[in-house]
N, C-alpha and C positions, 0 to 999 in steps of 0.2 A: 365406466370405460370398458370398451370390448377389450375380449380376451385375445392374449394374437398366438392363437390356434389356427393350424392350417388345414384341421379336421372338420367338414358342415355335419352338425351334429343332426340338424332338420333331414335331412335328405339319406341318411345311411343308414341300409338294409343288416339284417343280423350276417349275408356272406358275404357286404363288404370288410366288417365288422373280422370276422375269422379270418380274410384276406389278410387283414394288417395286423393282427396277433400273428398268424404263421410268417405274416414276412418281417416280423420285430424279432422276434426269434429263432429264425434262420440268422439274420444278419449277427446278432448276439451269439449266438452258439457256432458261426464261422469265425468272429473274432476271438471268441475264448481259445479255438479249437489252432487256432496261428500262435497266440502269445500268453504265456502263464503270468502277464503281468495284467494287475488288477484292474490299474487306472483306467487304460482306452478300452476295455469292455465297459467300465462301469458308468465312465460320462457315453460311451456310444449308449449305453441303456437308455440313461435319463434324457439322453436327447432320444431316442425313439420313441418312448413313453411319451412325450411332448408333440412331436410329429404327427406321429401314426393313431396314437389315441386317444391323445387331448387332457393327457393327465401331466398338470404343467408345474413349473416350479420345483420339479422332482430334486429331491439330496437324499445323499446316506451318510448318514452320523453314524461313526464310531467309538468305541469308547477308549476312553483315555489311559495313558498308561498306569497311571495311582490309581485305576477304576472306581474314581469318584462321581463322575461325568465322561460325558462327551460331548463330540464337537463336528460339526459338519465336515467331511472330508472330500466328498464330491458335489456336486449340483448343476441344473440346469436351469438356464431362466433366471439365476440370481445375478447383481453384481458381488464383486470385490467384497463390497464394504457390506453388501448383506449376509454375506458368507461368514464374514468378522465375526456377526453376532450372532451367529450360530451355535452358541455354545449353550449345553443343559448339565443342572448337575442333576444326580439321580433323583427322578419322580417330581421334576418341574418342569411344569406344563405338560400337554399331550405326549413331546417327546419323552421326554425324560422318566416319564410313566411306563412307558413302551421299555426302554431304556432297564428300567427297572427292576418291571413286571413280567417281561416276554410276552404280552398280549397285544392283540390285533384292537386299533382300537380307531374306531368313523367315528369326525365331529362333522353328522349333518349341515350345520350350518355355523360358520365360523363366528359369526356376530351373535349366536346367543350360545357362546360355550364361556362359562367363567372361567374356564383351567386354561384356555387356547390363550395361548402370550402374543401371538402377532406382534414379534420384536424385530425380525428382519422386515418382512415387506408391507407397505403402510397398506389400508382398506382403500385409497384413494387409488392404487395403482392394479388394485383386481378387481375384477370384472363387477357390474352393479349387481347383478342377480347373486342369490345365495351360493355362497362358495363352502362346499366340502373339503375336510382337511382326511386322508386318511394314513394310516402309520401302521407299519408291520414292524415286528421284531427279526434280526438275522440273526441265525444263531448256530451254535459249532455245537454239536451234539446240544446239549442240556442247558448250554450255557448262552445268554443273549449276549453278543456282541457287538450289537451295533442296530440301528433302525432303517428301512425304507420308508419316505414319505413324499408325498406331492399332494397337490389344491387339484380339485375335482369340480366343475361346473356342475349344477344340482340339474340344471333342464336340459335334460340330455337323451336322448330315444335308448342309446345304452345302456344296459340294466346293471344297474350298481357289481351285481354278484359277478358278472363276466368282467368287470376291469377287479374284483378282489383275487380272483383266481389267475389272471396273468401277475397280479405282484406277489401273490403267494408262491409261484414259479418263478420270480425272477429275484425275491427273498431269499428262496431255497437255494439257489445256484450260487447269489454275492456270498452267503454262508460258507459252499463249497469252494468256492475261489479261494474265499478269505483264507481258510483251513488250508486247503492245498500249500498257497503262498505259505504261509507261516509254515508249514510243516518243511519245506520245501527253505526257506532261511534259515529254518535251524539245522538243518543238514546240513545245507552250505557253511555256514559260519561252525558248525563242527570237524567240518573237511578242513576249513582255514586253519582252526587251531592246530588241525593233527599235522598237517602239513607242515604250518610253523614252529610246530613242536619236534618233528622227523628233520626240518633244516636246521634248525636250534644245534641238536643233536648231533646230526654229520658235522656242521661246525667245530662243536665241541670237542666233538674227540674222546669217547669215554674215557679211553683206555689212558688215554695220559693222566686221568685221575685215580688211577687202578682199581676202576671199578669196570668189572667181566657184565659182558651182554648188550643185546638189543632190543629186546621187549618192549612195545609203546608204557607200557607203565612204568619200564624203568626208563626210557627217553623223558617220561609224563615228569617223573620227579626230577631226574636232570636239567630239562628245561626251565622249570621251576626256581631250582636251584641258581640257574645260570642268570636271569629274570631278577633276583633280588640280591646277584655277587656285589652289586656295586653300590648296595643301600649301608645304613648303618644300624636297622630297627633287628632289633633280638632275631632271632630264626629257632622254630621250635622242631625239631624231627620228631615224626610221631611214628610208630608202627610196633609193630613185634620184635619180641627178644630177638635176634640174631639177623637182623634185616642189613646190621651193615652202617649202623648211625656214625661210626668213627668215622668209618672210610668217608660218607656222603659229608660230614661236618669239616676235614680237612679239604675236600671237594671244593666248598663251597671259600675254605679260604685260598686257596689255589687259586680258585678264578675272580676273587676279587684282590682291589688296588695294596692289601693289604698282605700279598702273595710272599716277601722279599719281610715281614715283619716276623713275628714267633707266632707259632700255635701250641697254646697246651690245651693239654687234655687231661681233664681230671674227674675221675671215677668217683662220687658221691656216697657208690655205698660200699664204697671199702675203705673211708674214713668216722674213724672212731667218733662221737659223738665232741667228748672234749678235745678234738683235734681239730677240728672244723675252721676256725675262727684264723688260729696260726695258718695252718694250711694255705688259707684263702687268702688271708692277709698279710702275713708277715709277721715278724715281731721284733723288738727292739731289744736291746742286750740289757741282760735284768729283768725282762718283764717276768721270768718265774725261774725256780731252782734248776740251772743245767743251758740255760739263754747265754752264752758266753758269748756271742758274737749275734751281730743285727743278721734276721733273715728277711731277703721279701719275696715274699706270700706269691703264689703264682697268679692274681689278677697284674701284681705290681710288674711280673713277670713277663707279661704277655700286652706291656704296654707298648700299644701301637698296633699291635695286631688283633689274634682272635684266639678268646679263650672257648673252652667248650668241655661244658658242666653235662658227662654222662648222671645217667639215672637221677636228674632232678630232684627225682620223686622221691629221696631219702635223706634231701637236706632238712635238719629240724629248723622247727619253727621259727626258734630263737637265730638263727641265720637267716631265716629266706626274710626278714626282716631287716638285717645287714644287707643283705644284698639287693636287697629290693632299694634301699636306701643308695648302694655302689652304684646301681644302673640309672636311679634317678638324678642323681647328684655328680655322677663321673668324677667321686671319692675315693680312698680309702684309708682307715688310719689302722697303721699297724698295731699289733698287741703290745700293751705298754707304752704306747705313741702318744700322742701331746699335738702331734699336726697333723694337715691332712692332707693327701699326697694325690695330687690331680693325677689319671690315667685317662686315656685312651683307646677302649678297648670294645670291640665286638663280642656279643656272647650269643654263643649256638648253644642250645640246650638241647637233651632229646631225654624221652621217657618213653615205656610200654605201658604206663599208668595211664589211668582216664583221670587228668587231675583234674576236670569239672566235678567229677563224681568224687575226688579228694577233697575239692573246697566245700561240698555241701557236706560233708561228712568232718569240718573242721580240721583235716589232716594238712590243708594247703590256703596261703593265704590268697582271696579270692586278687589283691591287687596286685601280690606277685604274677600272677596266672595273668593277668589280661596285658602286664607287660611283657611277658616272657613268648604269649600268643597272638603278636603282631604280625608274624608270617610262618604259620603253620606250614607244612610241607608230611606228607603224607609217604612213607617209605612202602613200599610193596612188598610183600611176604612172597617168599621162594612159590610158595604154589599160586600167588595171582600171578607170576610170572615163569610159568616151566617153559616156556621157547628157549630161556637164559639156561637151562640145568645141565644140558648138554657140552655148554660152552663153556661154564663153572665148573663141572666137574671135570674136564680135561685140563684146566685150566689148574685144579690144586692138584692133579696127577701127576702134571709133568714138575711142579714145584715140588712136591715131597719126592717124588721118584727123585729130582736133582740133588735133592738135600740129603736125603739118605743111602745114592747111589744103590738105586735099586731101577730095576727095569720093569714094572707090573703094566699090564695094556688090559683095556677092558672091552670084551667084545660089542656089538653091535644092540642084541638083545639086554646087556647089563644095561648101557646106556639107558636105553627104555624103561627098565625095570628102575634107576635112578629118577628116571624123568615120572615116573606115574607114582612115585611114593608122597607121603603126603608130606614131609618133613616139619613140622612142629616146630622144630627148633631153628627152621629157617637156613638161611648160609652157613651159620656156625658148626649147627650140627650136619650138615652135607661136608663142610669142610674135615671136619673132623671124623664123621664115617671113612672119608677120601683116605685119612693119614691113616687108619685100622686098618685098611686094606691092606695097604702096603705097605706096612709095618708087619701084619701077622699075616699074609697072604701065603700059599705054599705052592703055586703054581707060578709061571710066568704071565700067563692069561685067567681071567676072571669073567665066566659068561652071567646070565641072570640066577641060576642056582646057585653061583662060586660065592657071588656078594650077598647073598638070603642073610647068612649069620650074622651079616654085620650088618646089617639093619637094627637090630635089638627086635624084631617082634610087632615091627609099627611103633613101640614106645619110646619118648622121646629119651634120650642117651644124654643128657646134659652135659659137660665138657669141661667147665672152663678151667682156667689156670687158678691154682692157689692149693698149697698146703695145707692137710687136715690140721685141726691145733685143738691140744685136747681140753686148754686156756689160752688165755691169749696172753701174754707176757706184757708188763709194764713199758707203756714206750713216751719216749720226750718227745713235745713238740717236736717240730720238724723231719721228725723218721720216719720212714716208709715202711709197710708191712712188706716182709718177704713171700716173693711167690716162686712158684715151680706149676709140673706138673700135677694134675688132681686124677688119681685114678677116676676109669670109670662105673659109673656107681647106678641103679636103676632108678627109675624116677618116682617108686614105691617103696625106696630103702628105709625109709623113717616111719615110723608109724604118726597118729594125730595125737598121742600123749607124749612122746620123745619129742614131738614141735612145742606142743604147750608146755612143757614143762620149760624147756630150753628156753621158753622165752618167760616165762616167769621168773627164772633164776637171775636173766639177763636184764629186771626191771622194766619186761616191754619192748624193748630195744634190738628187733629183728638183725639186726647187721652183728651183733653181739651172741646174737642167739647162732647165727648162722656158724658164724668161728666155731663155737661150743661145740657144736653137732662135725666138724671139718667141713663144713659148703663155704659156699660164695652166699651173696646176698642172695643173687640173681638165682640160683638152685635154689634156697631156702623159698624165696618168693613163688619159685614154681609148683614143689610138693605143696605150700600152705593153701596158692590159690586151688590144686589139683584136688585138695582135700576139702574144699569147699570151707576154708576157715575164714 
């Protein structure tokens, strides 16, 4: 069967021959040069390739998204249904090898190649003479992404090498397109996000969750936030000590159906080891010396709404077992109990722990951790985000200036010097430099040399609330440690034997150790990681 080529291969001189290469790619490089979209250059190609120089049946296979294979994505000359079977997985048949390999590969003649599949179009419907298959690789730098191929009449005046080097040029360019395009959608679909992320945001309304700033990172978590208000799957906050987890944790129960329910919040590591259980659950009256009356447990507490377990990372094992069991079951049975009491409840969890690196090190169980990290949420630390420091820091100015009736204003250059510090300690300790100022300030204004001292030095100044305890006093179920003010203390007060010993005496038991010394968990955790323990 002739070929329905509209090229007389008998009769054509080698400058009719460059005639119709320079005018297949003019027309190709005006159409590229109008529209960054792929398609109408790439079928305008295969059909030129066909026309003009007789290289027919032209497709570009692409490869697949699970890059197993590929599958024809353009063509000339084929139908519908030969297109269908177009598909190769890696290194089957001549494509698939191309595919593979990234090699340029000619099958002289298609009836004695064993590897050529001839699955789309039968021998009966190409031409009787020896039919040439030949296949280039496209590829984005290093990597093959996809083939050029077409069927080549073998008796042809045309010398094989001058139609390899127009599809090596027109390989090279479907590569650059391909690349362009894709480079050129993940922009786009990144602009989408941030855009949907920046309206998310104005929507939202930070401030009604009394959370200061605009920073895309902290929009980033906002959104986020706002994105899984209306689920009921665990929510994990992850980031650095002072990032702000309470605030974002209430956040997120504010803007879910659960707004008009309770939220408690309960600190992990400031409960005593044998406190834990009561705490969480409740207890029944009787269940030990001093139970006079039934308590329940702040899950029981917080039924209907959203609990929210700070510092995770200091529930022992023997609980994260119970709890692992409250979340899977939507149980719980008080201490001394006998039934079991159906709740209702959301739980936000947040840590500064890498608890992956707790469960390989048996400190955390691996199948609490994959429930509890069903929607991770990422909190941004004060220095990924200083556009906000300016705005935070005026922001806890005029709150302690109110509280303490005090008038302290900070000049132009302070701000800056606030905004370029690297703060370690994240919001808390910004917040809390803020209260130093103007508490021990002696002027009415504060330029960048007025605030130097109360920086500490660059080192972090730890903070938080709790009374030093030189022991920690005998406490019943259900009583709370007392807090206060905790002077401030440097973040090299302890030495690395006053750690270890303190936690020797305390059985191990870092939260105990921490009392011993007067820290919080959270400062004891900072000196031990600082010390490299």
């Amino acid at each position: 069967m002739p070929d329905n080529s509209k090229v007389d291969d008998l009769n054509s001189s080698p400058a009719f021959w460059r005639s119709q290469e320079m005018l297949l790619l003019q027309q190709v490089m005006a159409l590229a040069g109008k529209s960054l979209a792929v398609e109408p250059v790439f079928k305008e190609m295969l059909h030129l390739l066909s026309e003009l120089l007789g290289l027919n049946r032209g497709r570009i296979v692409l490869l697949d998204e699970d890059g197993r294979g590929g599958s024809i994505r353009y063509a000339y000359g084929l139908t519908r249904e030969e297109v269908a079977l177009g598909r190769y997985a890696m290194s089957e048949g001549v494509t698939g090898r191309v595919l593979a390999h990234g090699q340029v590969t000619i099958v002289q003649d298609i009836d004695k190649e064993p590897i050529f599949l001839g699955r789309m179009v039968e021998r009966s419907k190409l031409p009787a003479g020896p039919v040439s298959f030949i296949a280039l690789p496209i590829q984005i730098g290093q990597k093959t992404v996809g083939v050029l191929a077409c069927h080549r009449i073998r008796m042809r005046t045309r010398p094989l090498a001058d139609d390899l080097t127009i599809l090596r040029i027109l390989a090279t360019l479907a590569g650059q397109m391909l690349h362009l395009h894709s480079y050129i959608e993940e922009k786009t679909r990144a602009l989408e996000q941030h855009n949907d992320m920046l309206t998310r945001a104005l929507h939202a309304d930070a401030t009604r969750y009394g959370i200061v700033g605009n920073s895309p990172e902290l929009l980033r978590a906002i959104s986020e936030l706002e994105r899984v208000s209306d689920a009921t799957a665990s929510v994990l906050l992850l980031g650095e000590s002072g990032t702000g987890k309470e605030l974002f944790a209430r956040a997120l129960h504010l803007a879910s159906p659960r707004r008009d329910k309770p939220f408690i919040k309960v600190n992990c590591a400031a409960i005593p080891d044998t406190l834990f259980e009561s705490e969480l659950f409740g207890y029944e009256r009787g269940a030990f010396t001093g139970a006079t009356a039934m308590r329940a447990g702040w899950f029981e507490q917080a039924d209907g709404g959203t609990i929210f377990l700070d510092e995770i990372g200091e529930l022992p094992l023997t609980m994260q077992t119970k709890l692992l069991r409250t979340l899977q079951e939507g149980t719980i049975t008080r201490l001394g109990g006998k039934r079991e009491i159906r709740i209702d409840v959301r739980l936000v969890a947040a840590t500064n722990r890498d608890l992956a690196t707790e469960v390989s090190r048996g400190q955390f169980r691996q199948d609490l951790y994959y429930r509890l990290n069903v929607i991770p949420i990422h909190l941004p630390s004060l220095a990924e985000r200083r556009s906000d420091i300016p705005a935070l820091a005026m922001h806890f100015l005029n709150r302690v200036n109110q509280a303490n009736q005090r008038n302290i204003s900070l000049t132009a250059d302070a701000i800056a010097r606030l905004q370029g510090y690297p703060w370690p300690g994240n919001i808390r300790e910004l917040s809390n430099v803020i209260e130093r100022m103007v508490l021990l300030a002696d002027k009415p204004s504060l330029n960048a040399a007025g605030i130097e001292p109360f920086l500490a030095g660059g080192e972090v100044a730890e903070v938080e609330a709790a009374l030093p305890v030189a022991a920690p006093a005998p406490m019943l179920p259900g009583q709370m440690m007392p807090m206060a003010v905790r002077p401030y203390a440097a973040a090299g007060s302890h030495s690395v034997q006053e750690l270890q010993q303190a936690v020797n005496q305390c059985g191990g038991n870092k939260s105990r150790a921490a009392q011993l010394l007067g820290m919080t968990p959270r400062q004891f955790n900072y000196r031990w990681q600082k010390l490299g323990l």
